[in-house]
Structures are given as structure tokens and as C-alpha cells.
C-alpha positions, 0 to 999 in steps of 0.5 A: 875809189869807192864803188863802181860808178857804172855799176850804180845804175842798171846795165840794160839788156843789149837786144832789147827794146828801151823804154821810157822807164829804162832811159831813165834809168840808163847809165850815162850816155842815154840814147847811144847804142850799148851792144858790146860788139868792139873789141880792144883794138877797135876802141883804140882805133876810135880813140887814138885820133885824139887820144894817141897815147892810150893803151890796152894797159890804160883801157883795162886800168879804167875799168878796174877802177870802175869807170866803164865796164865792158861786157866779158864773153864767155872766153873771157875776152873783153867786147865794148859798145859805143856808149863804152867808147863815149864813157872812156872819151869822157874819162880822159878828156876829163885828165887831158883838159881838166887835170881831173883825178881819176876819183873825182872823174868817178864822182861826176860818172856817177851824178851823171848816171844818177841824173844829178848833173847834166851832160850833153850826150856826145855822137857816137863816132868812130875814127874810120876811112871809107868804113875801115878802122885806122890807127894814124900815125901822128908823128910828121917830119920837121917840114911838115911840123915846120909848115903847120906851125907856120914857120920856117924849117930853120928854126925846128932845125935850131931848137933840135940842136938846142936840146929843146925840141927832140924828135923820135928815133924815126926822126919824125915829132910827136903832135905836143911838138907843135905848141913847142914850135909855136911858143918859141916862135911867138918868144922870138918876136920879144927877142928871146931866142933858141938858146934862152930856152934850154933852161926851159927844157932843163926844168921841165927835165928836173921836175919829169925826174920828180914824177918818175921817182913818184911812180916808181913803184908802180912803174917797176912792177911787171903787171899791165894794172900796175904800169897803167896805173903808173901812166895815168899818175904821171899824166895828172902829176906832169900837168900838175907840174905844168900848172905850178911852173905856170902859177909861179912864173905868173907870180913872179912876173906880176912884180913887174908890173906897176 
């Protein structure tokens, strides 16, 4: 990535009053408070509701790839504001839902530090219950998945005998579980049933094995950059996957139709 983007507009003092002049010139997001007083672990606790996969390792990686730049205290231990929170929330709703490199993410931080682009100013927020952080557990039992996708719970029960669906070693299931059970149950009412779709799993396995041989030599070597590095490659690589089974299925489904 070329230069910082947060470094390209003027970090403003954190105390001091903001003037008109200097909201001009404040990085994006204006208007949110920029005193650094959250440590790590109240960042991922503020995240995690909607980003639960997000790590230390993930937090320090952004930011030495310049897309937020928390401010060091003379111990050397990393303090982030709320627009620092907002930034990030940015950054990865920006590979969640658009499939943007982490480049080109860095581009749109910088128009939008410039004033280039326009982006409406997020509400600063904090994931808490009655003032304390949390970090919730998103796993839910097969029942509690079953009753959210509106089903019954047999057919969770089938798609874990089929290899479809697979629960943690806890025994609960991760948030995605969901879209698994709701897609299966809509594919059920066409007469495609539990056991059409482990070759489904069977391909989403094949191409999980090409992502992992691209991020190999990230993932083999034993400092936190590198291995953060090496989650955000296999995120966009994996939707990347996703998008081309996708495209090629239309494809393909398209000379069935007159």
C-alpha cells in the first residue's frame, strides 16, 4: 500500500477545542471524539457483536498497513478513540460486504480524509450492557439455531450427519451456521434434500484447500503481522471463491432457461 492514509490529513490534538478550520481538515470521521483512551480489548469488545472473527493480531495489521493509527503511550502500549473504532468499522465492513482489498479500502480512507468522497459520519457505539463492555458468545445450541432459522431441529440434526453442517467442539454453531440452515430448508421445498448437498460441502472443502496453499507462507510463520496478514488474504480469497462458484452456477443455470 502507498503512504498511510490517516497520515495524510493532520491528527488533531486530543484536548483541544475544534474549530471550524480544523474540521476541515480532520480525518474521516469528523465530529467523533478522537481522545485515545480505549485500549485493545475495549476495541474488540465494541467490534466483536458484529465482527466476532476480529483479533488483536487483525487490529495491529490494519494499522501497519496505515488505515488507522492509534496513538502510543509512552510505554509503548497502543490507546484508540472512538473515531479509531469507526475507522476500523469501516475497513472491515468494507471486506465483509464488498469484497474490498485492503488497497483499495486505503484509497477510499484517503478521499474521504481529502473530502473527495462523501460518507455519511457513523454514531459512534459501543457494544456494552448496562455500561460494562461485552464480548458475547455468538455460538447457539442446535435448537437455538434451529428456532432462529425457523425450522425444526431435525433437519440441523441431518445436515450435521451429512457433513454439511458442522458444530464447534463445544457442540454449539458459528452465526454463518444460519444462512446454511435457511438455504437448505428453501432447497428442500425444490426437492433437493440433506444429502444433494455434501457436494456442496465437498467443493466449498476443495476450494478452502486452494486458499490455504495461498496463504501458506503467511500462515507458517510465527509473528502476529504475518498471520494477521494471512486471515485478511484468506477472507477476501474465500469470498473471491464464493463469487466465482456463484457466477459460474449462474452460468451454467442460465442455459436452462428459453
Amino acid at each position: 500500500m502507498s503512504a498511510a492514509p490517516h497520515s495524510r490529513a493532520r491528527r488533531l490534538p486530543q484536548d483541544v477545542p475544534v474549530t471550524q478550520d480544523d474540521a476541515e481538515h480532520e480525518p474521516w470521521p469528523r465530529g467523533i471524539s478522537r481522545r485515545a483512551s480505549m485500549r485493545i480489548s475495549d476495541v474488540l469488545a465494541a467490534l466483536q457483536l458484529e465482527f466476532p472473527a476480529v483479533t488483536p493480531s487483525k487490529l495491529r495489521f490494519l494499522e501497519e498497513q496505515g488505515l488507522v493509527e492509534p496513538v502510543r503511550t509512552p510505554s509503548g502500549y497502543r490507546q484508540y478513540s472512538p473515531a479509531d473504532v469507526e475507522r476500523l468499522r469501516f475497513v472491515l465492513r468494507q471486506q465483509r460486504d464488498r469484497y474490498m482489498p485492503l488497497k483499495v479500502i486505503g484509497d477510499r480512507l484517503a478521499a474521504l480524509d481529502a473530502g473527495e468522497e462523501d460518507e455519511p459520519t457513523p454514531r459512534a457505539r459501543l457494544a456494552t450492557a448496562d455500561g460494562v463492555l461485552q464480548r458475547p458468545d455468538t455460538r447457539v445450541s442446535a435448537d437455538a439455531l434451529a428456532s432462529d432459522a425457523g425450522v425444526e431441529p431435525a433437519l440441523v440434526t441431518e445436515l450435521v450427519e451429512a457433513g454439511v453442517l458442522t458444530p464447534s467442539p463445544g457442540g454449539g454453531f458459528e452465526p454463518w451456521a444460519r444462512e446454511i440452515v435457511v438455504t437448505a430448508a428453501a432447497l428442500s421445498e425444490h426437492g433437493i434434500d440433506v444429502r444433494h448437498l455434501r457436494q456442496f460441502r465437498t467443493a466449498a472443502e476443495r476450494q478452502a484447500d486452494l486458499v490455504e496453499q495461498a496463504v501458506a507462507p503467511w500462515r507458517g510463520q510465527r509473528n502476529a503481522s504475518s498471520r494477521a496478514r494471512a486471515a485478511t488474504m484468506a477472507a477476501e480469497l474465500g469470498e473471491l471463491c464464493a463469487r466465482m462458484h456463484t457466477a459460474l452456477v449462474r452460468s451454467s443455470v442460465a442455459d436452462l432457461l428459453p
